[in-house]
C-alpha positions in Angstrom: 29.4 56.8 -24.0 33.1 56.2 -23.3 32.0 52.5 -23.1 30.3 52.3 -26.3 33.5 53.4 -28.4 35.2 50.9 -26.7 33.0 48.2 -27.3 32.2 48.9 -31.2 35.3 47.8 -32.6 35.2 44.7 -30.7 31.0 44.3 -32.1 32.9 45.0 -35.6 35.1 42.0 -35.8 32.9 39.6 -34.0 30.5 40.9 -37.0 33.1 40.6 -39.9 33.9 37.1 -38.1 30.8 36.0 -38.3 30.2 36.7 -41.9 33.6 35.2 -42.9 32.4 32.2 -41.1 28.9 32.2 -42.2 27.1 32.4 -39.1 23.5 32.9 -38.0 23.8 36.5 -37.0 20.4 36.3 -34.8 21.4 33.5 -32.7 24.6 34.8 -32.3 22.8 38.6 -31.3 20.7 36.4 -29.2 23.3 34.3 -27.2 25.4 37.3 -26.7 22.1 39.5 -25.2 21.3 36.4 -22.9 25.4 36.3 -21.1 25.1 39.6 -21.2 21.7 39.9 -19.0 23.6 37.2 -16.9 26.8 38.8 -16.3 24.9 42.0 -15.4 21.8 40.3 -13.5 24.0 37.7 -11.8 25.5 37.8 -8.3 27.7 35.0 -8.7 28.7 36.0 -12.1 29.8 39.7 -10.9 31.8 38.0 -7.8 33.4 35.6 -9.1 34.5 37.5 -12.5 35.6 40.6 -10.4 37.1 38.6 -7.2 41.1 39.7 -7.7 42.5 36.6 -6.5 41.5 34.7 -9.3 43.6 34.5 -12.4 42.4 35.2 -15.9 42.8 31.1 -16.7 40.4 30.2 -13.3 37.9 32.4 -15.1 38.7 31.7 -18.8 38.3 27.9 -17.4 35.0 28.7 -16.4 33.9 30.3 -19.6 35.0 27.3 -21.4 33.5 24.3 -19.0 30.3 26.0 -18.4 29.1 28.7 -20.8 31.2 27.9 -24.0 29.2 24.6 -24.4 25.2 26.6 -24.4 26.7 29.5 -27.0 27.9 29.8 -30.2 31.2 29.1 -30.8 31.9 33.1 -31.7 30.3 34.0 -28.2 32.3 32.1 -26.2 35.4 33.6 -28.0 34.3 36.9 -27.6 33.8 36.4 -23.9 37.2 34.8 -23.7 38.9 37.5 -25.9 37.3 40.4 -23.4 37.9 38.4 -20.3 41.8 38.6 -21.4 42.4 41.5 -22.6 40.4 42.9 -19.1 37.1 43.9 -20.6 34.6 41.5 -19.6 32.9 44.7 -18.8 32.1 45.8 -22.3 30.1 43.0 -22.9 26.6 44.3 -22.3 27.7 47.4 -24.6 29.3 44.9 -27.2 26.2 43.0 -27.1 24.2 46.4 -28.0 26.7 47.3 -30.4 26.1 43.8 -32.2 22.8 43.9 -32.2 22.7 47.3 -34.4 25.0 46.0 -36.7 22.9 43.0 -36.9 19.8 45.5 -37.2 21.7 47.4 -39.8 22.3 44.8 -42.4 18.9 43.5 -42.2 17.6 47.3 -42.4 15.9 47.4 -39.2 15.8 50.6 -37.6 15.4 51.0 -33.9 15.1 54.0 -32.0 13.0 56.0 -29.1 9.8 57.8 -29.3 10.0 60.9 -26.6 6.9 61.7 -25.8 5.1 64.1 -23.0 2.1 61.3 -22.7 2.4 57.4 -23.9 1.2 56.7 -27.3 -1.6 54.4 -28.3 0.1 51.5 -30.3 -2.0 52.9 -33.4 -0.3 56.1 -33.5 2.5 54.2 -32.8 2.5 51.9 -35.5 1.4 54.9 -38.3 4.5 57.1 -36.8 6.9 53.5 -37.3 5.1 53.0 -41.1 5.6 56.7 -42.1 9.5 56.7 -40.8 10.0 53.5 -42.6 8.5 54.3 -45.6 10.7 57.8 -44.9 14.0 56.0 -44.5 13.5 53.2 -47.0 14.3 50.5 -44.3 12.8 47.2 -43.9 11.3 47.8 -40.5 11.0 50.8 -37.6 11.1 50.0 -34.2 10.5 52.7 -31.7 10.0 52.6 -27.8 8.0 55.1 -26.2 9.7 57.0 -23.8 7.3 59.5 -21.5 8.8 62.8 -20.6 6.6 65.3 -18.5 10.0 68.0 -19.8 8.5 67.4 -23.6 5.1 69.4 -22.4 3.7 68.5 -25.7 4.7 66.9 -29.6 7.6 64.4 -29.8 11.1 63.7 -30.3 12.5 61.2 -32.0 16.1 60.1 -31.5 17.3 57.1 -34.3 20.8 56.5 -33.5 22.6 59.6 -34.5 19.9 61.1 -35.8 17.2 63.6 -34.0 13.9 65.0 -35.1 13.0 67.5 -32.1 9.5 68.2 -32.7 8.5 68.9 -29.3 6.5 72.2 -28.0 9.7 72.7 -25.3 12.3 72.9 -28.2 10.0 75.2 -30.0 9.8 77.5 -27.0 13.5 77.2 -26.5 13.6 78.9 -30.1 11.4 81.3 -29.3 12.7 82.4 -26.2 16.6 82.4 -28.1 15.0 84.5 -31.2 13.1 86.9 -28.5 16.8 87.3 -27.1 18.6 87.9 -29.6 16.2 90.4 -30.9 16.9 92.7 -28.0 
C-alpha cells in the first residue's frame, strides 16, 4: 500500500506529461506494463539494477542504449527519473497506477469479482453490464477471484469502493446484532 502512494504521484505527472505532450496514452500504458513485467520477471534486470557497485550513470546508460530506443520517449524518462531519484522499484506500481488513470479518463472501470465458486462468463458479463449501466462508465471489467472464506453471494471491490454481498459478511452482522442484543 505504502508503495502505491508512493508511486501515484509519479503515475500523475507522467499522465499530465503526456497530455501536455499529446501522447498515445495506450501505448504509453502498454510500454510501461511490458519494462515493468521485465524488471520484475528478469534475472539480469534485478542484478544488474540492484548490484551496489554500479553507479546511477552505468545503469542510466543502460536505460538509454538499450531500452530508451523500443519505448516511448516518456517511458524511458520515467525510468530514468525513478532510477535517479532511487525508485526503480516503484515502477511495477507506477505502471498500475498509470494504467487506472489511463482507465479513468477513458471511463473503464476495473475491478474484482469475490466469489465462493467461479462464475460462468454469462453471469459474468450481465453482473459487468448491470454495474456499468449502474456507474454510467463506458466499460466494466471484473476478474473473478474464488474464495472458499465467501461460503456463498459475492463481493465486489472497485477501487475504493466495496459492495459486500456475501453470506460470510451477512453472518458476521448477525452474529454482531445477536451480541449486542445481550
Amino acid at each position: 500500500m505504502l508503495q502505491n502512494s508512493h508511486a501515484r504521484p509519479y503515475a500523475k505527472a507522467l499522465m499530465a506529461e503526456a497530455q501536455n505532450t499529446a501522447q498515445d496514452l495506450s501505448r504509453l500504458a502498454n510500454d510501461l506494463a511490458a519494462l515493468s513485467q521485465w524488471y520484475t520477471h528478469s534475472e539480469e534486470a534485478a542484478t544488474y539494477f540492484e548490484h551496489p557497485a554500479l553507479g546511477v550513470a552505468q545503469k542510466a546508460q543502460l536505460v538509454t542504449q538499450y531500452l530508451a530506443p523500443s519505448v516511448q520517449p516518456l517511458a524511458a524518462k520515467l525510468l530514468l527519473i525513478l532510477l535517479e531519484n532511487g525508485r526503480l522499484r516503484l515502477l511495477p506500481a507506477v505502471s498500475e497506477a498509470f494504467q487506472a488513470l489511463v482507465n479513468a479518463q477513458a471511463g473503464i472501470v476495473e475491478g474484482q469479482l469475490i466469489t465462493a465458486q467461479a462464475l460462468d462468463a454469462a453471469t459474468q458479463k450481465n453482473l459487468a453490464e448491470l454495474l456499468r449501466q449502474k456507474l454510467s462508465a463506458t466499460d466494466v471489467r471484473l476478474s473473478n477471484v474464488i474464495d472458499p472464506a465467501v461460503l456463498g453471494g459475492a463481493k465486489i471491490v472497485l477501487g475504493d469502493r466495496v459492495i459486500d454481498a456475501t453470506l460470510s459478511h451477512r453472518l458476521g452482522q448477525l452474529e454482531a446484532a445477536l451480541v449486542s442484543a445481550g
